[in-house]
N, C-alpha and C positions, 0 to 999 in steps of 0.2 A: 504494500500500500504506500502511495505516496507521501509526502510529508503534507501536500495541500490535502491531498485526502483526508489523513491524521486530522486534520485544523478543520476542517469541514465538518468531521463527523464530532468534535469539540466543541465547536462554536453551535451548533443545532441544540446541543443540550444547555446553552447559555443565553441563546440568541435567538428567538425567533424567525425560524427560517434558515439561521444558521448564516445570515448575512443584513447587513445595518441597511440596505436598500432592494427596495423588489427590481432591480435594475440588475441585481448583481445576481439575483437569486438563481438562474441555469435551470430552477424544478420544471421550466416549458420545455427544453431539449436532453433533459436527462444526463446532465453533465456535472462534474464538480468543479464550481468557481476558482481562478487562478486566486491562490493567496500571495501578497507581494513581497518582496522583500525589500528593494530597494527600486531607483531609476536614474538616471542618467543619461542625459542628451532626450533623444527620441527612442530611447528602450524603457521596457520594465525588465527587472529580473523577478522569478517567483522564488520562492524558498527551497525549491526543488532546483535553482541553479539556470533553469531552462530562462533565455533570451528572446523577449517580443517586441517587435515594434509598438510603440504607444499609439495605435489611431485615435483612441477615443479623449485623449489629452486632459483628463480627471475631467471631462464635460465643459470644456471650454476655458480653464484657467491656466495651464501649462501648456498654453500655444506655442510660446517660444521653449520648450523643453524643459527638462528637468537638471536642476542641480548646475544650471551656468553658475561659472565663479562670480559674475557681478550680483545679479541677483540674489546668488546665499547672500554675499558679505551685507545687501542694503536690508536683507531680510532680520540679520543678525542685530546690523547695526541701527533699528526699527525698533526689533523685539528688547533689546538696552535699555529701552525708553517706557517700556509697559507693552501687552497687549490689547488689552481690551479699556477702552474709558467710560461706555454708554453716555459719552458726552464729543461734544464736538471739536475737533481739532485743528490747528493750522495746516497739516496734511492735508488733510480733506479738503480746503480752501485752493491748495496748492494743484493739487490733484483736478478738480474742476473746472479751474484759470486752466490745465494745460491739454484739457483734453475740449472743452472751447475752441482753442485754439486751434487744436487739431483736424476738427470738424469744425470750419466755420458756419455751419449750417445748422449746430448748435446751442440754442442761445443759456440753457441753463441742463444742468447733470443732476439727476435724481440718485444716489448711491443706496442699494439695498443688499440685503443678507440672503436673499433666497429667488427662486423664481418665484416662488408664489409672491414675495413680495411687491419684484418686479413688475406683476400681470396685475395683482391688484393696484399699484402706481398706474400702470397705463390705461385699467379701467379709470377709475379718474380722471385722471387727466383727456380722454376721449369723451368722458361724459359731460365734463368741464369746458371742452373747448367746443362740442356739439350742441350742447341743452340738451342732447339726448338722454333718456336713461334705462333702453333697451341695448342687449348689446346679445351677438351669438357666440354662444359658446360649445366647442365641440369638444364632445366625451370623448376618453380615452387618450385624451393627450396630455401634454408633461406642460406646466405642474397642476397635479389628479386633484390635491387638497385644495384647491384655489374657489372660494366661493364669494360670490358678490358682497360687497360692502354691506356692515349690518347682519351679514350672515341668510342675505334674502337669495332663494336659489329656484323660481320657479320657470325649472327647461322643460323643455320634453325633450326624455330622453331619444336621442336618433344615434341606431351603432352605423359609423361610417364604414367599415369593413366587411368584403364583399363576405356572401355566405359561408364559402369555402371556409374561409378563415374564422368567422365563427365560430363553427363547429369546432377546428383543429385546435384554437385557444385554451387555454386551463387559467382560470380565475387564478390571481393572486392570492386574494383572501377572500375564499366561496361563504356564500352567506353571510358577509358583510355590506353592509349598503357604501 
């Protein structure tokens, strides 16, 4: 048995699912999840030693790869300072001026912690800049938890995915709404 194996059949007696996102879960193709051990550039290694190319780039935040030496040292030289403040910093100020800048078709940067944050920002902000306060939303796409502002969610439900598929899917978590 592998070592990711080992850690898979581990983590199921700790972890619901036996992994921290149903993204990572493999129970739709019957496989056990790569467990990581490190990365570098445009690889991952798993703990089993084995060499992948990163396609999926932790989901859009290690675009420019992993572990360049400028970015550890700024990431170090950051982390020095504190990580977390729940308050607002001169970074963030900095960080906004330069990404304006960058996009000058930008005129101000909304910074969030999640997609769902993101999505409910852009709900706003459409509903804000429209007067509208219907908006479509299609099921089964990322991010799943994301529901109208207030918590109001009246859709009807429509699965966009032909029959085939359907049928072939396996609920994440069956018998949960």
């Amino acid at each position: 048995m592998s070592k990711s194996e080992n850690l898979y059949h581990a983590a199921r007696e700790l972890i619901p699912g036996g992994v921290n996102s149903p993204v990572r879960a493999f129970t739709g193709v019957g496989g056990t999840p790569l467990f990581i051990e490190r990365a570098d550039g445009a690889y991952l290694y798993d703990v089993d030693g084995k060499a992948y190319i990163d396609y999926v780039g932790s989901w859009g935040p290690m675009v420019l790869g992993h572990n360049h030496p400028a970015i550890r040292n700024a990431v170090i030289e950051a982390a020095s300072r504190g990580l977390s403040f729940g308050a607002p910093t001169e970074m963030e100020v900095k960080m906004a001026a330069l990404v304006t800048e960058l996009v000058p078709t930008m005129d101000m940067v909304r910074m969030v912690n999640s997609g769902t944050e993101a999505t409910m920002s852009a709900i706003r902000l459409a509903r804000g800049f429209t007067g509208r306060d219907k908006i479509i939303k299609f099921e089964g796409l990322l991010p799943r938890p994301c529901r109208l502002p207030a918590g109001e969610s009246r859709f009807r439900r429509v699965d966009p995915r032909p029959a085939e598929l359907r049928r072939a899917s396996r609920p994440i978590s069956p018998n949960i709404p």
